[in-house]
C-alpha positions in Angstrom: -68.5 -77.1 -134.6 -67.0 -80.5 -134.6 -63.2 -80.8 -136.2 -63.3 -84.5 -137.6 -63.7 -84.6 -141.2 -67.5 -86.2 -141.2 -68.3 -83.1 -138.7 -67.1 -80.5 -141.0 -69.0 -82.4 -144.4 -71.9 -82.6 -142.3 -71.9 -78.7 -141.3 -71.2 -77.9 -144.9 -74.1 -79.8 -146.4 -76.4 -78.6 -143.8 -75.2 -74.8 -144.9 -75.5 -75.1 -148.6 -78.7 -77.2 -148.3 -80.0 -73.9 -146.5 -78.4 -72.0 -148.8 -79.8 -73.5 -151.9 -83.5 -73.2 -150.3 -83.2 -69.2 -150.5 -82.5 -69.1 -154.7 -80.7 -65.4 -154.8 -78.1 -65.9 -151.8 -77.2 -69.4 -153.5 -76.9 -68.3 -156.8 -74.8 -64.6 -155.1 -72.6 -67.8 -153.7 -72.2 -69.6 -156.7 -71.5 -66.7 -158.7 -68.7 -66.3 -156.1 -67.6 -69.5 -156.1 -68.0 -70.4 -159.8 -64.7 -71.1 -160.6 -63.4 -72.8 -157.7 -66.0 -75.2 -158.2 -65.4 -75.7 -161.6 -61.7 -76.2 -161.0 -62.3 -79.1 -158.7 -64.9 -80.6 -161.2 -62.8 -80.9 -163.4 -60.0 -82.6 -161.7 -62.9 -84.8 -160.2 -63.8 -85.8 -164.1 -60.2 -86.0 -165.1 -59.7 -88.0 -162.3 -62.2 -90.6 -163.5 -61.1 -90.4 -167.5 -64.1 -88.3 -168.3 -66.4 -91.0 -168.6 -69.5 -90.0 -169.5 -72.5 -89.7 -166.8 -70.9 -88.2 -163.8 -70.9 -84.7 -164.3 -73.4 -83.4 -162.0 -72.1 -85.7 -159.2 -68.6 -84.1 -159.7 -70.2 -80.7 -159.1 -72.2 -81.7 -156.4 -69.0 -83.0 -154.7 -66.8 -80.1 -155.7 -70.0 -77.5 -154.5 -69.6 -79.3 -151.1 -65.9 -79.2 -150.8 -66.0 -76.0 -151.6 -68.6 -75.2 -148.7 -66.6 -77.4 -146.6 -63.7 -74.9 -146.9 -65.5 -71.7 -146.6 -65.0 -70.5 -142.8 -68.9 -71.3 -141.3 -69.3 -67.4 -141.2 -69.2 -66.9 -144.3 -72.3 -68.3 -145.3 -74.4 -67.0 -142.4 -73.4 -64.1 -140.0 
């Protein structure tokens, strides 16, 4: 797995785009994650005054960072 930044975002999107194509392990990791990835949302709509019409995006990105941190394993052994 590559180390620089756009490697890992790439890895991560790749992984939670396979993820999200098999509906019960997604939802098992978003049940999981739920709360980190609300956390970051948050701070993501906070960060931009929470104007209206940007929600989903900031729980795309916050779903992604959250992949991005998860150790590759985790999603598929």
């Amino acid at each position: 797995m590559k180390r620089e930044a756009e490697g890992l975002l790439a890895y991560s999107k790749e992984n939670l785009s396979r993820l999200q194509q098999n509906n019960k392990e997604y939802n098992e990791w978003l049940r999981a994650n739920r709360d980190k990835i609300a956390l970051i949302a948050y701070y993501k709509a906070e960060a931009r005054k929470f104007e209206p019409g940007g929600e989903e995006q900031d729980w795309f990105e916050a779903e992604e960072e959250v992949a991005r941190a998860l150790i590759p394993h985790e999603f598929f052994v």
